[in-house]
C-alpha positions as CSV (number, residue, x, y, z in Angstrom):
1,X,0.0,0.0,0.0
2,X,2.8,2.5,0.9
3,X,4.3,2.2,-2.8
4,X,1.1,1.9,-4.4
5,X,-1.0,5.6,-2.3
6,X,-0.4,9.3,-4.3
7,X,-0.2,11.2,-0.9
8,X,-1.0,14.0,-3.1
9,X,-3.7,12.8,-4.7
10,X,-4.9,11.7,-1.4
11,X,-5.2,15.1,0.0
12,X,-7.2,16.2,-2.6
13,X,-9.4,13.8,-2.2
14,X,-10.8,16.3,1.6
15,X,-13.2,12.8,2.3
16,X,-13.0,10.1,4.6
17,X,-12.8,6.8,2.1
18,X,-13.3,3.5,4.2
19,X,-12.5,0.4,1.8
20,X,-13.6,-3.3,3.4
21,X,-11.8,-6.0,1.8
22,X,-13.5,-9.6,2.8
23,X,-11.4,-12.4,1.0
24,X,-13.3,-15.8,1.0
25,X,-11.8,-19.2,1.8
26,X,-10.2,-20.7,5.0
27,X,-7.3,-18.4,4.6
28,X,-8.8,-15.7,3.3
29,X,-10.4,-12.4,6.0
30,X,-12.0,-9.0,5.9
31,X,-9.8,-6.0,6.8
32,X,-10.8,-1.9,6.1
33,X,-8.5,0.6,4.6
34,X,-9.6,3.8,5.9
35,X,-7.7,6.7,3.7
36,X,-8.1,10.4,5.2
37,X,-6.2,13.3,4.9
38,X,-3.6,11.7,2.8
39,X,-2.7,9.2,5.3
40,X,-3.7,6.0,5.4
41,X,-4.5,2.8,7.8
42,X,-5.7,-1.3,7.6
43,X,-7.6,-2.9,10.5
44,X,-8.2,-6.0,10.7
45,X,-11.9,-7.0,11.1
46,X,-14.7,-5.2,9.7
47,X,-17.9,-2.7,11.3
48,X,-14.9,-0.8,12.6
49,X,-16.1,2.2,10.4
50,X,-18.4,3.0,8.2
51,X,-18.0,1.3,4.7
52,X,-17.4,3.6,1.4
53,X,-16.6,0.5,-0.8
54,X,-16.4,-2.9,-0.5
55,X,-14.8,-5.4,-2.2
56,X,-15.2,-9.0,-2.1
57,X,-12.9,-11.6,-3.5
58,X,-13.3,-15.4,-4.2
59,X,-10.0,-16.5,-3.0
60,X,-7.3,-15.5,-1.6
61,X,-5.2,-16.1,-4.7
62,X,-7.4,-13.6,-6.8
63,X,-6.7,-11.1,-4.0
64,X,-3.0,-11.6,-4.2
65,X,-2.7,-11.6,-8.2
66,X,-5.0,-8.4,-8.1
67,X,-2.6,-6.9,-5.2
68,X,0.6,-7.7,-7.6
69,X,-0.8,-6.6,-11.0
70,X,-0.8,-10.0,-12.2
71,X,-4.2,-10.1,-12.3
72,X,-6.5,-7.0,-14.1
73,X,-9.2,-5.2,-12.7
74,X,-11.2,-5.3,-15.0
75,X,-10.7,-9.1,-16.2
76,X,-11.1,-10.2,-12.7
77,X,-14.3,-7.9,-12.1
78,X,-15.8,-9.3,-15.7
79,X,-14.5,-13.3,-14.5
80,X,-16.2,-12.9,-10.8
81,X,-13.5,-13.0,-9.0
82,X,-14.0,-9.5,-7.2
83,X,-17.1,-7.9,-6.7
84,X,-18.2,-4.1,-5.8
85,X,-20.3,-2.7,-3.7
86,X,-21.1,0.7,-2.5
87,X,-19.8,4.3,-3.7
């Protein structure tokens, strides 16, 4: 996440964005990404805030390839392996 956030961009953003991530499968979890004033943080767990956008994944491996660029977001959005919800 460190290499991946545009602090600048971030700021400009001058909103709260709360992102849930709940990856299926034994080894999978849910954790939040709350961005806000161009800092960011991730909590494990989620109803810790409330959600902007959330994103659920089929496994843990689409997750991962998603997270690494191996996988595209629109091929795996199109394929099922990550859904959207919320703004």
């Amino acid at each position: 996440m460190a290499k991946a956030l545009n602090k600048d961009q971030a700021l400009k953003m001058k909103q709260k964005v709360v992102i849930q991530y709940n990856v299926l499968e034994p080894r999978g979890g849910t954790w939040q990404l709350v961005l806000e004033n161009g800092e960011y943080k991730i909590t494990l767990g989620d109803s810790i805030e409330d959600i902007s956008c959330m994103m659920n994944f089929d496994s843990l491996e689409s997750f991962v390839k998603l997270t690494n660029g191996e996988l595209g977001p629109i091929k795996a959005y199109m394929t099922g392996k990550v859904k959207f919800s919320g703004s």
